[in-house]
PDB file with one MODEL, atoms N, CA, C and O in Angstrom:
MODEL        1
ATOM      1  N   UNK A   1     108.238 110.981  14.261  1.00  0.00           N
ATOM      2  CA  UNK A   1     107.760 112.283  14.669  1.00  0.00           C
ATOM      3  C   UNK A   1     107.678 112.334  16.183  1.00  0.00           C
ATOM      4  O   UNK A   1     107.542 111.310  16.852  1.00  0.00           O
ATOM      5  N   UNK A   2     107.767 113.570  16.718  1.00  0.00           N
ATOM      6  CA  UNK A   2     107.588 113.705  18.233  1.00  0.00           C
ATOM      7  C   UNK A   2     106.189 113.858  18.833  1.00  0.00           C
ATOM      8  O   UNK A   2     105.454 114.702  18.319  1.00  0.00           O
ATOM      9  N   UNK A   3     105.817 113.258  19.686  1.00  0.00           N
ATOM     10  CA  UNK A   3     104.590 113.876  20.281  1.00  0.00           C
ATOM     11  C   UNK A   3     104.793 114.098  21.534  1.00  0.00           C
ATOM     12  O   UNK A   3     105.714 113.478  22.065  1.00  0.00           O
ATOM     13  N   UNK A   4     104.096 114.914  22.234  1.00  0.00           N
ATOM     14  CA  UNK A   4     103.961 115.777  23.237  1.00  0.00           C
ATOM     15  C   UNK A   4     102.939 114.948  23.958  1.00  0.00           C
ATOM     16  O   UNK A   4     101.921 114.921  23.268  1.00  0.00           O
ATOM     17  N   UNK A   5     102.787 114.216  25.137  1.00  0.00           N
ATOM     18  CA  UNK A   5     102.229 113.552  26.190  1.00  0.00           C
ATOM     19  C   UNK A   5     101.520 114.363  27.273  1.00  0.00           C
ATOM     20  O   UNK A   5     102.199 114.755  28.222  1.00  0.00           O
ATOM     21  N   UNK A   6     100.474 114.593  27.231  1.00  0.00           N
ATOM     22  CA  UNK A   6     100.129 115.659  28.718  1.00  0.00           C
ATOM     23  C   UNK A   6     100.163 114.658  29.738  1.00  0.00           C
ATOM     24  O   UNK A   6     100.052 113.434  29.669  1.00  0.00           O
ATOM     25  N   UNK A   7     100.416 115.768  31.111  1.00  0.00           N
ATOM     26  CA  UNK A   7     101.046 115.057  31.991  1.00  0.00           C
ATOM     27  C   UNK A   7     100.047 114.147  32.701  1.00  0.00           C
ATOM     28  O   UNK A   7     100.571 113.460  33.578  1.00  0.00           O
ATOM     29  N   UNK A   8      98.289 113.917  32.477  1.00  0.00           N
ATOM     30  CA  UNK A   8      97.410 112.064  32.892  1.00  0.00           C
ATOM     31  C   UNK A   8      98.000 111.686  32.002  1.00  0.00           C
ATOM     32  O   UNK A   8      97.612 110.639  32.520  1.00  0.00           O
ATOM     33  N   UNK A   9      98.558 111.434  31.166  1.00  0.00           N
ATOM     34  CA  UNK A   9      98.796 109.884  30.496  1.00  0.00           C
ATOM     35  C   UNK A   9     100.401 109.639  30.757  1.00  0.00           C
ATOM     36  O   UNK A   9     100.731 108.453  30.722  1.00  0.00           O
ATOM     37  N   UNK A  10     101.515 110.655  31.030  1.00  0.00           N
ATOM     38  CA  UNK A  10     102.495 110.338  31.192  1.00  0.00           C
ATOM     39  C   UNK A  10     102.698 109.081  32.441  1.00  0.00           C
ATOM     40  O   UNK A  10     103.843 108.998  32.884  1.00  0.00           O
ATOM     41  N   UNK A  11     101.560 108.024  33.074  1.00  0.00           N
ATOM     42  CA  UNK A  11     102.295 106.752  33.307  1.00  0.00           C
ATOM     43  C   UNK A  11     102.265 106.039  32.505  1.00  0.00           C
ATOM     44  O   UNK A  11     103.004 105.175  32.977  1.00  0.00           O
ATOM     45  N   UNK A  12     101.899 105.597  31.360  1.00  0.00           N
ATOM     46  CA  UNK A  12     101.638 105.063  30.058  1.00  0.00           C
ATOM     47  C   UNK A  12     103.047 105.012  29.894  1.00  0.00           C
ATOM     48  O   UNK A  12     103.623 103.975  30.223  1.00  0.00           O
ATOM     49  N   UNK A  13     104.086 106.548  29.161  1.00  0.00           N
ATOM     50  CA  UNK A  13     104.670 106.446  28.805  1.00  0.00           C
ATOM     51  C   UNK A  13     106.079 106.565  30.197  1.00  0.00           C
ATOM     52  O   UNK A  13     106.875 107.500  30.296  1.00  0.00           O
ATOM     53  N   UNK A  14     106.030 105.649  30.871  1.00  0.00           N
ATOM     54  CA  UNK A  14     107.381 105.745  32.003  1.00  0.00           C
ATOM     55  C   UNK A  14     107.554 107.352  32.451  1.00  0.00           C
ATOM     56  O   UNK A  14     108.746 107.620  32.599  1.00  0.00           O
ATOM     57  N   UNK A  15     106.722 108.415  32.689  1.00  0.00           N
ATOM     58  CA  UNK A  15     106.903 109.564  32.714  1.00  0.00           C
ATOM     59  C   UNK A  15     107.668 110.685  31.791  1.00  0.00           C
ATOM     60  O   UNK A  15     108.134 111.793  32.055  1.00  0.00           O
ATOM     61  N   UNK A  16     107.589 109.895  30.578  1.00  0.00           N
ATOM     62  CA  UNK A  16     108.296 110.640  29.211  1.00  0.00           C
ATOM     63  C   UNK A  16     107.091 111.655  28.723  1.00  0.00           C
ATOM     64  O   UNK A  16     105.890 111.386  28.689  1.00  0.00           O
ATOM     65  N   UNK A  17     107.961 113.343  28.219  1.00  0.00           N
ATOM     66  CA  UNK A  17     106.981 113.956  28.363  1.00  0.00           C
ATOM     67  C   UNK A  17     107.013 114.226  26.563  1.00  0.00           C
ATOM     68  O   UNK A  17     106.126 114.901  26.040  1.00  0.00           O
ATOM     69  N   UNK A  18     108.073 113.646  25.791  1.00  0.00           N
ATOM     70  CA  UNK A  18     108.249 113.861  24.757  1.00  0.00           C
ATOM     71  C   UNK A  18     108.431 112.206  24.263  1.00  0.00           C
ATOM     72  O   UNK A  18     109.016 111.568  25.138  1.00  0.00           O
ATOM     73  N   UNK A  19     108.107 111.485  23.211  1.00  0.00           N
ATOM     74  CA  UNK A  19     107.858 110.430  22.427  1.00  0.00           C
ATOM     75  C   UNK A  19     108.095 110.300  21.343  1.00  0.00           C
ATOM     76  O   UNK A  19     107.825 111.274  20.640  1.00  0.00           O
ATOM     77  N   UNK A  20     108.593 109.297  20.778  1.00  0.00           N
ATOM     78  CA  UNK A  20     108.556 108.954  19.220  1.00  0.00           C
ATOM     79  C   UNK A  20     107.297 108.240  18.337  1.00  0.00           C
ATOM     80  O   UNK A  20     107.025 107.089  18.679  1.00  0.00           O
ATOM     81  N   UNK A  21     106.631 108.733  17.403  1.00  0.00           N
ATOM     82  CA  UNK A  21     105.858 107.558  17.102  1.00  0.00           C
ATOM     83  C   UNK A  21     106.218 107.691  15.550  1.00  0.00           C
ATOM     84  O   UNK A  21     107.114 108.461  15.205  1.00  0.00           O
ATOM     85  N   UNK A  22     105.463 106.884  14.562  1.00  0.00           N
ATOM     86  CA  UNK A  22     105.288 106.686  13.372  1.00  0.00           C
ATOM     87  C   UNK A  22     103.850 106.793  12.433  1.00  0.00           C
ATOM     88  O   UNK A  22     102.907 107.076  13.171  1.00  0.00           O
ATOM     89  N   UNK A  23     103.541 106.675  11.345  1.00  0.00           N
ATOM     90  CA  UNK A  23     102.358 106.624  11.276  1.00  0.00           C
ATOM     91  C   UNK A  23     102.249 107.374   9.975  1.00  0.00           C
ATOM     92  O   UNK A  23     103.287 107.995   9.747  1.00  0.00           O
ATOM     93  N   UNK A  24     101.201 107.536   8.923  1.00  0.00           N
ATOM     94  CA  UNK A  24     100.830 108.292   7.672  1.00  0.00           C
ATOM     95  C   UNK A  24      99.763 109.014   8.160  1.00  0.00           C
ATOM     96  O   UNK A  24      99.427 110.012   7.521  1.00  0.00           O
ATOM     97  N   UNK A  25      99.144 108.709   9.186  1.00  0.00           N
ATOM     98  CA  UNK A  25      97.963 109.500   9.546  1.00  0.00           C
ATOM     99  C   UNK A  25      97.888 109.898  11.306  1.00  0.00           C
ATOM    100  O   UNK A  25      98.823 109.549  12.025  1.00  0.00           O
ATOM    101  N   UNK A  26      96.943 110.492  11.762  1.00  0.00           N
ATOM    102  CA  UNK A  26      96.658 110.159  13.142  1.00  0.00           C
ATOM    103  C   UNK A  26      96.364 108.990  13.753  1.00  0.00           C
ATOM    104  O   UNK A  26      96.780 108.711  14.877  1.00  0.00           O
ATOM    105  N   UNK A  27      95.682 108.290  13.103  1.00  0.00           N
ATOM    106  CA  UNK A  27      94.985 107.185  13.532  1.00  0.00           C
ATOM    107  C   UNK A  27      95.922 106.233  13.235  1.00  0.00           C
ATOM    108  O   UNK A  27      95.780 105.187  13.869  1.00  0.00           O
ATOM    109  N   UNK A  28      96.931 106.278  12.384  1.00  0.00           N
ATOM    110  CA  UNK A  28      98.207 105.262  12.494  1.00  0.00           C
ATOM    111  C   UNK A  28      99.119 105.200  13.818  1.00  0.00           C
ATOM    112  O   UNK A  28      99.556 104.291  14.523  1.00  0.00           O
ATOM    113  N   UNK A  29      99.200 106.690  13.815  1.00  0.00           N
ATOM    114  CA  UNK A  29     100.458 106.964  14.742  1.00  0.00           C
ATOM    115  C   UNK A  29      99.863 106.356  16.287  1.00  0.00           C
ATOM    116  O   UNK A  29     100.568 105.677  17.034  1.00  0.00           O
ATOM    117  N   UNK A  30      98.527 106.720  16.573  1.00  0.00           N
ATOM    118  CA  UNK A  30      97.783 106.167  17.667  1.00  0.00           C
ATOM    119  C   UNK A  30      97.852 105.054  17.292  1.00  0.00           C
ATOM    120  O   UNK A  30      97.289 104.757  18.346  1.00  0.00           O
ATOM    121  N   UNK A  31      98.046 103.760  16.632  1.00  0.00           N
ATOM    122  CA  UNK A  31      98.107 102.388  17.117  1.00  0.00           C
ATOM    123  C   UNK A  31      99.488 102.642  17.452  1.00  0.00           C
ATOM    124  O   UNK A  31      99.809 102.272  18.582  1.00  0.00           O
ATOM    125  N   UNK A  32     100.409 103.198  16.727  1.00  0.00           N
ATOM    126  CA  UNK A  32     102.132 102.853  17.048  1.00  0.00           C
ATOM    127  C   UNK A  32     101.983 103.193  18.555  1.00  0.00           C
ATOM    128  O   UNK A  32     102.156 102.357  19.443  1.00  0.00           O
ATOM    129  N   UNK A  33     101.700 104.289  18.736  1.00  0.00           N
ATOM    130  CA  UNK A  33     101.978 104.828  20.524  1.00  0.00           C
ATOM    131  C   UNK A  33     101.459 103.578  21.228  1.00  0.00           C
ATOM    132  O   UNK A  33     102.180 102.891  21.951  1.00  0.00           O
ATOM    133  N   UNK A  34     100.293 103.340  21.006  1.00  0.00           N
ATOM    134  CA  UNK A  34      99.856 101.831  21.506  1.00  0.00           C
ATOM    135  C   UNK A  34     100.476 100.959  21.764  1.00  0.00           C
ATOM    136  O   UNK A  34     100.503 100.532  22.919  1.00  0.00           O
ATOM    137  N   UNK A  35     101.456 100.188  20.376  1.00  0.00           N
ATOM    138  CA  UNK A  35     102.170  99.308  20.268  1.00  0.00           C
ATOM    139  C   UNK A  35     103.328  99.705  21.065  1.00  0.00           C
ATOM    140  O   UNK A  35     103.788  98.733  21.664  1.00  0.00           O
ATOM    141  N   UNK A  36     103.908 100.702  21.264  1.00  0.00           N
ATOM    142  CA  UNK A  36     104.856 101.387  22.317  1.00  0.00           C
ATOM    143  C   UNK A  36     104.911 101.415  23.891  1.00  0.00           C
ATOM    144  O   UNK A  36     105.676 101.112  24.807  1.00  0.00           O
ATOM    145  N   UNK A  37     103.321 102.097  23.621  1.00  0.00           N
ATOM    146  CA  UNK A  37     102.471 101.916  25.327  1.00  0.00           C
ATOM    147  C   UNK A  37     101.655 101.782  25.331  1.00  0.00           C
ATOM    148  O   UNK A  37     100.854 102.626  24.931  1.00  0.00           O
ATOM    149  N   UNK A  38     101.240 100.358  25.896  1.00  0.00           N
ATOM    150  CA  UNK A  38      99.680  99.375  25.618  1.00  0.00           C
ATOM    151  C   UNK A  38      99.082 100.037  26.920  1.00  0.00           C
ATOM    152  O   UNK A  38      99.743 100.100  27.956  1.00  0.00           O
ATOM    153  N   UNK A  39      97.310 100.714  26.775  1.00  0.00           N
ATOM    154  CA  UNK A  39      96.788 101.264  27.011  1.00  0.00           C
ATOM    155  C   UNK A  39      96.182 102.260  27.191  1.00  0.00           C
ATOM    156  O   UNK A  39      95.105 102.457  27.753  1.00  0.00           O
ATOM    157  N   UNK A  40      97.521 103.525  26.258  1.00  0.00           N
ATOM    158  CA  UNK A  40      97.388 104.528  26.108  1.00  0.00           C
ATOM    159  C   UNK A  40      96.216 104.993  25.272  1.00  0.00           C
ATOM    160  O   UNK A  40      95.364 105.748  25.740  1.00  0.00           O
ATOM    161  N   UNK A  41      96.166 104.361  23.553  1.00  0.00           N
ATOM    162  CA  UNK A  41      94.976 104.810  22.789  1.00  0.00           C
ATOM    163  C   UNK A  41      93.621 104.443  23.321  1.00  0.00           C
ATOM    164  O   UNK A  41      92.667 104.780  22.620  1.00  0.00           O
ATOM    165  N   UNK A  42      93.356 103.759  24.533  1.00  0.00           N
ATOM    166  CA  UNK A  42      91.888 103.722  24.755  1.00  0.00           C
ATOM    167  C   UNK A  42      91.850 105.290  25.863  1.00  0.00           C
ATOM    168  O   UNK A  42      90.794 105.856  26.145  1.00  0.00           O
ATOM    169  N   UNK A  43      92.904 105.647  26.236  1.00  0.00           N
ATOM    170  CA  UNK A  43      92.552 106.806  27.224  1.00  0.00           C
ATOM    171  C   UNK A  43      92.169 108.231  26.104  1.00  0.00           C
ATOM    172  O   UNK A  43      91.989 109.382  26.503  1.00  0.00           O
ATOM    173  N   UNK A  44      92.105 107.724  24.496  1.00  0.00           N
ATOM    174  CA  UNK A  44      92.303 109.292  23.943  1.00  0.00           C
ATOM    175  C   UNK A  44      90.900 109.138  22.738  1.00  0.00           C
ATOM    176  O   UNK A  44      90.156 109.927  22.156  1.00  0.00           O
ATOM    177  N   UNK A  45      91.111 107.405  22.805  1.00  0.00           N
ATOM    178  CA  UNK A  45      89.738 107.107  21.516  1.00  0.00           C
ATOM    179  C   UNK A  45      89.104 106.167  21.886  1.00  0.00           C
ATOM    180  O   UNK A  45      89.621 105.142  22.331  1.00  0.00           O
ATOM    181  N   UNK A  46      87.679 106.391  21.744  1.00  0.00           N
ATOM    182  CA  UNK A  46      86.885 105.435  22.691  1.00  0.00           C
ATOM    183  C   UNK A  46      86.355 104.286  21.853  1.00  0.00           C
ATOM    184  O   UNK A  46      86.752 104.262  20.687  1.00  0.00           O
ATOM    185  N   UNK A  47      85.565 103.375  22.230  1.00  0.00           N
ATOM    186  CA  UNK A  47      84.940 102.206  22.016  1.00  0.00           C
ATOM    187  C   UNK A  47      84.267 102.579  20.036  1.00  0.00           C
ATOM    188  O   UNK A  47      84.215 101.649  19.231  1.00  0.00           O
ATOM    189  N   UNK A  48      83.944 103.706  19.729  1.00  0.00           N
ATOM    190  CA  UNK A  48      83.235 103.495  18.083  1.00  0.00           C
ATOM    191  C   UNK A  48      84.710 104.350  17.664  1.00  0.00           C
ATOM    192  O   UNK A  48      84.505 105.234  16.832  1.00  0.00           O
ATOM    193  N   UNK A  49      85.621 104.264  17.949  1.00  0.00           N
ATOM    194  CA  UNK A  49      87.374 105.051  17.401  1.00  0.00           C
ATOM    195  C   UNK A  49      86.853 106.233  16.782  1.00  0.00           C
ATOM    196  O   UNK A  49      87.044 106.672  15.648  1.00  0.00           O
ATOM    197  N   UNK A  50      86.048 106.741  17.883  1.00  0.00           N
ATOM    198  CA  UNK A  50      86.130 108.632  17.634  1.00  0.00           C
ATOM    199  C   UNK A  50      87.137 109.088  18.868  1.00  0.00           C
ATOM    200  O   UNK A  50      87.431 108.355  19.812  1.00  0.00           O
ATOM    201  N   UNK A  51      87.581 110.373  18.683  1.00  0.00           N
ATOM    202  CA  UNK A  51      88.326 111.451  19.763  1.00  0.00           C
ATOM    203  C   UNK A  51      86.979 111.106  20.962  1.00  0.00           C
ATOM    204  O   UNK A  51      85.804 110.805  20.751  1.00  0.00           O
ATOM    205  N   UNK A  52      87.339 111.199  21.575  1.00  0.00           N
ATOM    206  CA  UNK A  52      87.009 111.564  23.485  1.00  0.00           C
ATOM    207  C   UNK A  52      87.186 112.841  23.494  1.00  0.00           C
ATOM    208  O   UNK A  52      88.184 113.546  23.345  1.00  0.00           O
ATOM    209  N   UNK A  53      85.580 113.155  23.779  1.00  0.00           N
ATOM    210  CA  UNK A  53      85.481 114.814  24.007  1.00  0.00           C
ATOM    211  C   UNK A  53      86.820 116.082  24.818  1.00  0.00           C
ATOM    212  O   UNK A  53      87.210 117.233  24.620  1.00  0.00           O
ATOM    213  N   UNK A  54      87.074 115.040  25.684  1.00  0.00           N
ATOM    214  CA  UNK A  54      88.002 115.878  26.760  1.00  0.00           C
ATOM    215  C   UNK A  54      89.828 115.845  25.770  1.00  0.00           C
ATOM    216  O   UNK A  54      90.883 116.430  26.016  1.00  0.00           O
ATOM    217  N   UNK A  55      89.546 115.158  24.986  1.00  0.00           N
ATOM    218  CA  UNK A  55      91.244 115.270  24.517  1.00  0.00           C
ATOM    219  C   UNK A  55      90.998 116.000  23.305  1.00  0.00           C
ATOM    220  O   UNK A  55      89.996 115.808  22.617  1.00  0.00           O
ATOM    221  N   UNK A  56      92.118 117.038  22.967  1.00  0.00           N
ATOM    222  CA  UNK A  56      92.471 117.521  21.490  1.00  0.00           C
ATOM    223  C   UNK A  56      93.427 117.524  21.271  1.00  0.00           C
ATOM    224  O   UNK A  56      94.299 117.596  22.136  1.00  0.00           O
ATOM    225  N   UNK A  57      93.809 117.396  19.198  1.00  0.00           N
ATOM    226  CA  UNK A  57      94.748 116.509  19.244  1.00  0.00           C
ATOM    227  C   UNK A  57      95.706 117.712  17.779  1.00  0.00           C
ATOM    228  O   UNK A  57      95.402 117.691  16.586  1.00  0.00           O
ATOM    229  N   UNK A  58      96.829 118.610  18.418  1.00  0.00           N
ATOM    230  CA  UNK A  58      97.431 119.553  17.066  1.00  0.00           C
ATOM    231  C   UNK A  58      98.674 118.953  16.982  1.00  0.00           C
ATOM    232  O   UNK A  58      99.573 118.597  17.745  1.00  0.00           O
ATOM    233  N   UNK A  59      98.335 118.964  15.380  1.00  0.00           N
ATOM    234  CA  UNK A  59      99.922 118.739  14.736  1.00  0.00           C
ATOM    235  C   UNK A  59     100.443 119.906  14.598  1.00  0.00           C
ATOM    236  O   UNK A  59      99.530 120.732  14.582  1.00  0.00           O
ATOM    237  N   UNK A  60     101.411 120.371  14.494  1.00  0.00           N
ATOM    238  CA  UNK A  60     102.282 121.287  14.321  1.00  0.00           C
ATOM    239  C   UNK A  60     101.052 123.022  14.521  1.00  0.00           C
ATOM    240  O   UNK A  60     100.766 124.027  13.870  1.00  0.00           O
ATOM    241  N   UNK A  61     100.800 122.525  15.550  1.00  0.00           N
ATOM    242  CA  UNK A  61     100.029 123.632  16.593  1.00  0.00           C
ATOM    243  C   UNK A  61      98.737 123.778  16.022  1.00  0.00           C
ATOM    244  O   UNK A  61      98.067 124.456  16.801  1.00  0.00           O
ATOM    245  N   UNK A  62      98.103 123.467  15.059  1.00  0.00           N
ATOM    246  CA  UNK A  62      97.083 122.968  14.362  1.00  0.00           C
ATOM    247  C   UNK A  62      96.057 122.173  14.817  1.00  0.00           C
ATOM    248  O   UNK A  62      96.389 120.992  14.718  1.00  0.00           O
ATOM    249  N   UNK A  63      94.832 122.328  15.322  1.00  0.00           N
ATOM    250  CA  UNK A  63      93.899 121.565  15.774  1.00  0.00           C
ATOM    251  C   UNK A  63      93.480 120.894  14.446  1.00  0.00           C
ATOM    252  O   UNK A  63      93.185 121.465  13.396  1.00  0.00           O
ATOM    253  N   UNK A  64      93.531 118.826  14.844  1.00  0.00           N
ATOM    254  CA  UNK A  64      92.991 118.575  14.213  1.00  0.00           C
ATOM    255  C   UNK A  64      91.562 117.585  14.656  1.00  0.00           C
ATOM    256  O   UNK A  64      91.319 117.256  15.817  1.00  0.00           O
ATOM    257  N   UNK A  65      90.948 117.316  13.793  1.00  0.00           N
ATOM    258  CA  UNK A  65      89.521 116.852  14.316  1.00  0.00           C
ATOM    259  C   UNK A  65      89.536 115.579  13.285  1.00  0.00           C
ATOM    260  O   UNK A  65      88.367 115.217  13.148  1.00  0.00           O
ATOM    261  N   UNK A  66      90.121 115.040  12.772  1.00  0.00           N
ATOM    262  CA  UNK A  66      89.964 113.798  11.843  1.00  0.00           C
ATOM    263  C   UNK A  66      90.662 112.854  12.314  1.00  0.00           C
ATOM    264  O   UNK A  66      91.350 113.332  13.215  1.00  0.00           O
ATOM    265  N   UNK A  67      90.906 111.520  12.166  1.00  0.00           N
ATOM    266  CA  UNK A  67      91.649 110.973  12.953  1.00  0.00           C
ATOM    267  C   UNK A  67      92.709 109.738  11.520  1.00  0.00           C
ATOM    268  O   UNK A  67      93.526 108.827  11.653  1.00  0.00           O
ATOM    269  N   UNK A  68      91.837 110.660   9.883  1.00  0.00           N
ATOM    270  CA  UNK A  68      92.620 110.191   8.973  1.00  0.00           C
ATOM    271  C   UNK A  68      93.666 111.624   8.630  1.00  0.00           C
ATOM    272  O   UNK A  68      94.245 111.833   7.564  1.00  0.00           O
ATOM    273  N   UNK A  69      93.686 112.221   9.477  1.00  0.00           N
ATOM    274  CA  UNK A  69      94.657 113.216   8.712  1.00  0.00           C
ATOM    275  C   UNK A  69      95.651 113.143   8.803  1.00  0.00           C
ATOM    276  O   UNK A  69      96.190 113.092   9.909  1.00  0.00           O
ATOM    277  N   UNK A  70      96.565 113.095   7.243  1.00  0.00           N
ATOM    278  CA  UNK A  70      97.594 113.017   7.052  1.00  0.00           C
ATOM    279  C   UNK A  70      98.878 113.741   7.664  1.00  0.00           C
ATOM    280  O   UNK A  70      98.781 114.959   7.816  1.00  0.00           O
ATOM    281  N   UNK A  71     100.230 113.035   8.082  1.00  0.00           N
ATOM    282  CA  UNK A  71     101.034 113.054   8.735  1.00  0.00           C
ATOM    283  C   UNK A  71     102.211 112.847   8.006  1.00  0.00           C
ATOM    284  O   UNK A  71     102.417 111.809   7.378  1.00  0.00           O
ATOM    285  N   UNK A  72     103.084 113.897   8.067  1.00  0.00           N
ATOM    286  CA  UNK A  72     104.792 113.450   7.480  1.00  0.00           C
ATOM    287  C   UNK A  72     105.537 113.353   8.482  1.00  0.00           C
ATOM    288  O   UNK A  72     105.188 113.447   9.659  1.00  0.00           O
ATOM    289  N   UNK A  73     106.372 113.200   8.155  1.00  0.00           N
ATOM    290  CA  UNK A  73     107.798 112.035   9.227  1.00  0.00           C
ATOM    291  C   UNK A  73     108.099 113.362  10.273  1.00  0.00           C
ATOM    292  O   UNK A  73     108.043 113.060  11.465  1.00  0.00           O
ATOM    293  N   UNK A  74     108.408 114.775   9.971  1.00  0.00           N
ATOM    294  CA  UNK A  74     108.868 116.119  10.664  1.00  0.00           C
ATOM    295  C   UNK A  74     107.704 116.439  11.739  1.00  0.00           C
ATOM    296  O   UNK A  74     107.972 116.873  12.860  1.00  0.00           O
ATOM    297  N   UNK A  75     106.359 116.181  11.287  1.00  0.00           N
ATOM    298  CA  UNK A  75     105.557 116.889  12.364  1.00  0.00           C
ATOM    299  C   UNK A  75     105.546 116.560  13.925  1.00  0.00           C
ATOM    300  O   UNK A  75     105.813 115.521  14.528  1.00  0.00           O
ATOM    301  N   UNK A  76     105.295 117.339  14.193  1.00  0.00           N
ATOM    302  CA  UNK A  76     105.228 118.008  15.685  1.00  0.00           C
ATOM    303  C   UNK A  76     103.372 117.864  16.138  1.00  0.00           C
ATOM    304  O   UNK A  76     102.472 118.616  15.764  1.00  0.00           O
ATOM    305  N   UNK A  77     103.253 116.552  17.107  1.00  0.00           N
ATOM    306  CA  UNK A  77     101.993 116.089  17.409  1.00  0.00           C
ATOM    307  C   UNK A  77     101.718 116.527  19.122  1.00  0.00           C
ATOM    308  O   UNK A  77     102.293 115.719  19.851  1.00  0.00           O
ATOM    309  N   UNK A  78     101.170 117.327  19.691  1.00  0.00           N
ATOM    310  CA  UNK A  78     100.796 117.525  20.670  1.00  0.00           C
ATOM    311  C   UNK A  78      99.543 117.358  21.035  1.00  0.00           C
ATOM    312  O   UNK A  78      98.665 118.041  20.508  1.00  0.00           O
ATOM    313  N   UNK A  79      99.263 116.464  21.957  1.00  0.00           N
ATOM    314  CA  UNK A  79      98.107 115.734  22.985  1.00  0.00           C
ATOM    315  C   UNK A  79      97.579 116.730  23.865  1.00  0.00           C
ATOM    316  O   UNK A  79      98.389 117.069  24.728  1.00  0.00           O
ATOM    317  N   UNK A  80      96.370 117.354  23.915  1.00  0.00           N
ATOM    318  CA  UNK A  80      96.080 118.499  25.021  1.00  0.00           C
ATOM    319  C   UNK A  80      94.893 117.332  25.559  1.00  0.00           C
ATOM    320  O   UNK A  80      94.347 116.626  24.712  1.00  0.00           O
ATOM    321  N   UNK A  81      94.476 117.166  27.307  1.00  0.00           N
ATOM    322  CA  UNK A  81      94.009 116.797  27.641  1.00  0.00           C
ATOM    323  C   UNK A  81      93.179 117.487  28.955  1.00  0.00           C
ATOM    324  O   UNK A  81      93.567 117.634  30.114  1.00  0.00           O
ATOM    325  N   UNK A  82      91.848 117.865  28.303  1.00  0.00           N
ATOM    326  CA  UNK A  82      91.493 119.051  29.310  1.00  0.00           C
ATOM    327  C   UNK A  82      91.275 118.488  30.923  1.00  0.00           C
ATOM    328  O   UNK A  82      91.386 117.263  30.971  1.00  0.00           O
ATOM    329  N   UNK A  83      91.053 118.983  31.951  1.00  0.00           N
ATOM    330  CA  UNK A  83      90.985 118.421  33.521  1.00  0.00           C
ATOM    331  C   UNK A  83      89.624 119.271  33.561  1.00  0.00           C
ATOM    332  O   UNK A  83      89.217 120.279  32.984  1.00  0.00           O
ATOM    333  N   UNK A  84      89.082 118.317  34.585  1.00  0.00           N
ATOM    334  CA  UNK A  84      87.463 118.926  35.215  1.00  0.00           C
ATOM    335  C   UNK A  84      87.499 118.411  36.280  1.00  0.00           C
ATOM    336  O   UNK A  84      88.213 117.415  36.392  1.00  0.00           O
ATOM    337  N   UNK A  85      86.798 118.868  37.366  1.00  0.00           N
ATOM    338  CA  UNK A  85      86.728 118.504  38.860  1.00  0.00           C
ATOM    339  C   UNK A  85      85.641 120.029  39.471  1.00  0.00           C
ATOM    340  O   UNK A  85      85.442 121.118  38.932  1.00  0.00           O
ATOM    341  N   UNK A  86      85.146 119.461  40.765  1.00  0.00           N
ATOM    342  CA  UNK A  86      84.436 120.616  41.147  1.00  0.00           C
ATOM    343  C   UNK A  86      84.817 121.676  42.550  1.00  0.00           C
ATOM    344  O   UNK A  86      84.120 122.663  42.785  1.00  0.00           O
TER     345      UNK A  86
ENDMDL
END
């Protein structure tokens, strides 16, 4: 499946703004991206493997909030990562 990288984490992925991963769930596909690009899943899931307030995470434009939700091989995973500063 493809996922969509917002552009803080694109040094993770060599500045790729589109990705391949694998996975039955969210929380699968986030170790694969991992195993792909080591360091990426701690920038999106923190220390007790919940979401990090500032990231949201739609499959096929779909906000999802679980991190067991199920995933088929076609979907379309986009990473939104909000910015704050003053």
């Amino acid at each position: 499946m493809q996922v969509l990288i917002p552009t803080p984490l694109r040094s993770y992925t060599n500045e790729q703004r589109l990705v391949e991963a694998d996975g039955a769930t969210l929380a699968e596909m986030l170790m694969d991206l991992e195993r792909r690009y080591p360091g990426i899943r701690f920038r999106m899931i923190n220390e007790q493997d919940r979401m990090r307030p500032h990231i949201r995470f739609f499959v096929n434009r779909d906000q999802v909030f679980d991190l067991a939700h199920a995933l088929r091989p076609g979907d379309e995973i986009f990473i939104v990562q909000a910015l704050s500063g003053g």
